[in-house]
C-alpha positions in Angstrom: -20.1 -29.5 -0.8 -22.4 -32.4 -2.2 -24.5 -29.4 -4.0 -21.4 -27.6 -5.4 -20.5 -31.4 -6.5 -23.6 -32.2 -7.8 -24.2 -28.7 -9.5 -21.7 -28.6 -11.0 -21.9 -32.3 -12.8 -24.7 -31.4 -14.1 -23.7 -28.6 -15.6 -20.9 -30.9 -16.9 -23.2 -33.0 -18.4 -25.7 -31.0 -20.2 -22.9 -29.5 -22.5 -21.1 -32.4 -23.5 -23.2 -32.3 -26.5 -21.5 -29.7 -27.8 -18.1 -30.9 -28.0 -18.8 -31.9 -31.4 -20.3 -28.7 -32.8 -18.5 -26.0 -35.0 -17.8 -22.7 -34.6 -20.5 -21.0 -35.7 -22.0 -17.2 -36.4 -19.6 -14.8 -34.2 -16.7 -17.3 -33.4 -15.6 -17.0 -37.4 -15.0 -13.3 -36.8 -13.3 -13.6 -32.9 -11.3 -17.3 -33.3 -10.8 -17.9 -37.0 -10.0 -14.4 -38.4 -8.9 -12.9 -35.6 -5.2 -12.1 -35.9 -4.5 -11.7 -32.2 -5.1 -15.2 -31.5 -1.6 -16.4 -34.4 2.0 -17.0 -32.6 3.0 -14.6 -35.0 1.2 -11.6 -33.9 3.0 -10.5 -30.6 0.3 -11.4 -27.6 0.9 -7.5 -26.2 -1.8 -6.4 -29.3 -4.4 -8.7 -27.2 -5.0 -5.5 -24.8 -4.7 -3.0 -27.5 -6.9 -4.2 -29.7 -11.0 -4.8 -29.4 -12.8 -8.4 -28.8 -12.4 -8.9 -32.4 -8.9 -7.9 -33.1 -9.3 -4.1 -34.4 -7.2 -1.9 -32.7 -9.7 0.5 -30.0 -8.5 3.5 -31.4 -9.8 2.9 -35.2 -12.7 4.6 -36.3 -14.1 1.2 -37.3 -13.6 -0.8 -33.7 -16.6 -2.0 -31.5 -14.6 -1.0 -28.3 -15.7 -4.1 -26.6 -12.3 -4.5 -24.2 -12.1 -8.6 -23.0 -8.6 -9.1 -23.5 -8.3 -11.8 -21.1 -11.1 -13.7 -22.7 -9.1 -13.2 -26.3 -6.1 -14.3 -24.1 -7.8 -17.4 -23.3 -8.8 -18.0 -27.1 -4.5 -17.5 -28.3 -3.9 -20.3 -25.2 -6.7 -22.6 -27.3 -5.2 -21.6 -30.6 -1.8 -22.6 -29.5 -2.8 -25.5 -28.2 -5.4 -27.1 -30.9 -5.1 -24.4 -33.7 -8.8 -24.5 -35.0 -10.2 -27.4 -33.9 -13.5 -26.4 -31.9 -13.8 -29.5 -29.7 -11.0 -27.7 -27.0 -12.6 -24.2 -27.4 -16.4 -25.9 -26.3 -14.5 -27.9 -24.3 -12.9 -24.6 -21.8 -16.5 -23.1 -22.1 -18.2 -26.6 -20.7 -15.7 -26.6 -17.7 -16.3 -23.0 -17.5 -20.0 -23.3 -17.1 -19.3 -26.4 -14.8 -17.1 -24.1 -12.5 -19.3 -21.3 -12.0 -21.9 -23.5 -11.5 -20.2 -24.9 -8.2 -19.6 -21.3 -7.5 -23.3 -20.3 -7.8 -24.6 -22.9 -5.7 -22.2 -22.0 -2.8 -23.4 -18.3 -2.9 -26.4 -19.6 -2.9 -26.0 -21.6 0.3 -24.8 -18.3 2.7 -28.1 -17.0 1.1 -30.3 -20.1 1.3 -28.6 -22.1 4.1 -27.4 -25.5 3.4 -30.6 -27.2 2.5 -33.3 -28.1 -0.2 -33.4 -24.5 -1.7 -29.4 -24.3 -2.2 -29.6 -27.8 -3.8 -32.4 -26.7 -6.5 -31.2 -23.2 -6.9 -27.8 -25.2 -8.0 -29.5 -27.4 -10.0 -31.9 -25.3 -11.6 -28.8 -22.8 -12.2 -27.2 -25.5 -13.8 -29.7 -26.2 -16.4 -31.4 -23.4 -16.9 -31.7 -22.3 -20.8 -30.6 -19.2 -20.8 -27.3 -19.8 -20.6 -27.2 -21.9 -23.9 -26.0 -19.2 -26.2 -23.2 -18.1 -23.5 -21.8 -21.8 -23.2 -22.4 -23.5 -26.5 -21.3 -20.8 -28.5 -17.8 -19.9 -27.7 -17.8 -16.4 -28.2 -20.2 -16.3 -24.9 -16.7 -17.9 -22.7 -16.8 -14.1 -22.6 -20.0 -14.0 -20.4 -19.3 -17.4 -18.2 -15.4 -16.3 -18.1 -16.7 -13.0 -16.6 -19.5 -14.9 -14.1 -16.5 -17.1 -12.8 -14.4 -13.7 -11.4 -17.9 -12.6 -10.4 -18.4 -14.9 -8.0 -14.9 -15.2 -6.7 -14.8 -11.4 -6.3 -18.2 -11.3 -4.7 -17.2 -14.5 -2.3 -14.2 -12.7 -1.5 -16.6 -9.7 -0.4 -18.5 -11.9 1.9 -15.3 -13.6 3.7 -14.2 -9.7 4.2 -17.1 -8.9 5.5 -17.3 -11.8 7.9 -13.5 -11.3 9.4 -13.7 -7.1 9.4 -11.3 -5.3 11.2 -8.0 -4.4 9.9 -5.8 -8.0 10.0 -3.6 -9.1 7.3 -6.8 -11.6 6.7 -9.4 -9.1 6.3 -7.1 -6.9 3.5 -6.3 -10.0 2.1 -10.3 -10.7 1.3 -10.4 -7.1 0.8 -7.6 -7.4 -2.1 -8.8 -10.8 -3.5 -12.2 -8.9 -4.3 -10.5 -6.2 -5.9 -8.6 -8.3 -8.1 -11.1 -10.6 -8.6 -13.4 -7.7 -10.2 -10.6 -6.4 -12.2 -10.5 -9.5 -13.7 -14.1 -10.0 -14.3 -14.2 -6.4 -15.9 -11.3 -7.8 -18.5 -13.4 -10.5 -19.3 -16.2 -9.0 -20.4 -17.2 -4.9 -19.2 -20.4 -6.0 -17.1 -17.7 -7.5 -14.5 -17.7 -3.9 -13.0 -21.5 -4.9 -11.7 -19.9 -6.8 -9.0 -18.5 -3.8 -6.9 -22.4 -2.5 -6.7 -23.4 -6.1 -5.8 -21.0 -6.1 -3.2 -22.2 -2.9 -1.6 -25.9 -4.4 -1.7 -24.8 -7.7 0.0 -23.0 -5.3 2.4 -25.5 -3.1 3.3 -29.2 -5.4 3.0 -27.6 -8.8 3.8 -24.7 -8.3 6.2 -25.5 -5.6 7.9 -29.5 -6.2 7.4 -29.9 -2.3 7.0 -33.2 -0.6 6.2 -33.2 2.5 3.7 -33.5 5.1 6.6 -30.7 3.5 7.8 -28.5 3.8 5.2 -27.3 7.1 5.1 -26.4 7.4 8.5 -24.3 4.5 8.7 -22.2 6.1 5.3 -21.4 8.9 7.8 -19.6 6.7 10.2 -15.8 7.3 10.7 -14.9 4.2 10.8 -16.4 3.0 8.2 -15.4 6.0 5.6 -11.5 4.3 4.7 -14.1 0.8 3.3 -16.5 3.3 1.2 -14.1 5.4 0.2 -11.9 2.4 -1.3 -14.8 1.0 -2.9 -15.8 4.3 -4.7 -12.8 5.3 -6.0 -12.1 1.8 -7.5 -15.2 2.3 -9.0 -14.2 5.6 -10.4 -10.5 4.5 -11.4 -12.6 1.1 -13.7 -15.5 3.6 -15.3 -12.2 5.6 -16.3 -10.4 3.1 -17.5 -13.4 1.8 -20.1 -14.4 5.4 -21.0 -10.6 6.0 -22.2 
């Protein structure tokens, strides 16, 4: 827990700088024009309309479909209108969050040692996620990562209480949910199903590729593979539409 702690503070830290920037480049176009973030406009539009407020079925939209992330710029709107010190600060705590998240993925990977502590650290700081968490339009990206995680830490305590408990679907359901959120955050959620399978197959069950197939073919394991495709199939549908 001291990693997650000390991750995460970090994290915290690093991008406190930024509570005093503007909005800058894309956040005119997705905060301060867009009408789906006004009390006027009724909040129902946010999941008919595009990232930047164009309906998806106009000739003209960019079909990027994040509705809960435009949901969670109308909350910031209604609470601080256009001031951009609340909007960095939701990105900072963001950032801060999936930070602690990381770092305990990191320790059923990496055990709870030296390597867990640096990969938090190092996950913290690292610069490539300046764009995504000092410019607000990227809450999109960390909003996504946060679901991620969850989902994918859902997988993992599913995969360590298997069987067919209450427990196990409830793991089983967290994930599902977890990655349909992720998805409505930003469309490279839907990644998580496939990571999932991967931690399944090469970390839980520590499967070689020879050994892969085979296993697919099991009985008992077709109701698990079977859910899992077809919620693939039911999401690429959905974004395709």
């Amino acid at each position: 827990m001291i990693a997650e702690l000390v991750s995460s503070a970090l994290g915290l830290a690093l991008y406190l700088n930024t509570l005093s920037a503007d909005f800058c480049y894309d956040d005119s176009r997705a905060i301060k024009t867009n009408q789906d973030l006004l009390p006027e406009t009724p909040w129902t539009h946010i999941f008919y309309n595009d990232f930047w407020g164009t309906l998806l079925t106009h000739s003209g939209s960019h079909k990027s479909y994040r509705p809960l992330c435009t949901l969670s710029f109308r909350l910031n709107h209604a609470i601080g209108g256009l001031n951009p010190w609340s909007y960095h600060l939701v990105n900072i705590l963001l950032h801060a969050t999936v930070t602690g998240l990381f770092t305990s993925f990191s320790k059923i990977l990496l055990g709870d040692g030296y390597w867990t502590f640096m990969a938090g650290l190092m996950f913290a700081s690292h610069p490539i996620h300046t764009e995504a968490v000092a410019g607000i339009v990227g809450r999109a990206d960390v909003g996504a990562s946060l679901f991620f995680l969850l989902s994918l830490l859902c997988y993992i305590k599913h995969c360590s209480t298997r069987g067919y408990s209450a427990r196990t679907w409830g793991w089983f359901l967290g994930t599902g949910l977890c990655a349909g959120c992720s998805m409505l955050w930003k469309e490279q959620g839907v990644t998580v199903l496939a990571v999932s399978a991967v931690y399944d197959v090469f970390v839980f069950h520590r499967l070689k590729m020879k050994q892969i197939l085979p296993t697919l073919y099991k009985v008992s394991d077709c109701w698990h593979w079977s859910i899992g495709l077809l919620s693939t199939l039911l999401a690429w549908s959905f974004f395709t539409i």
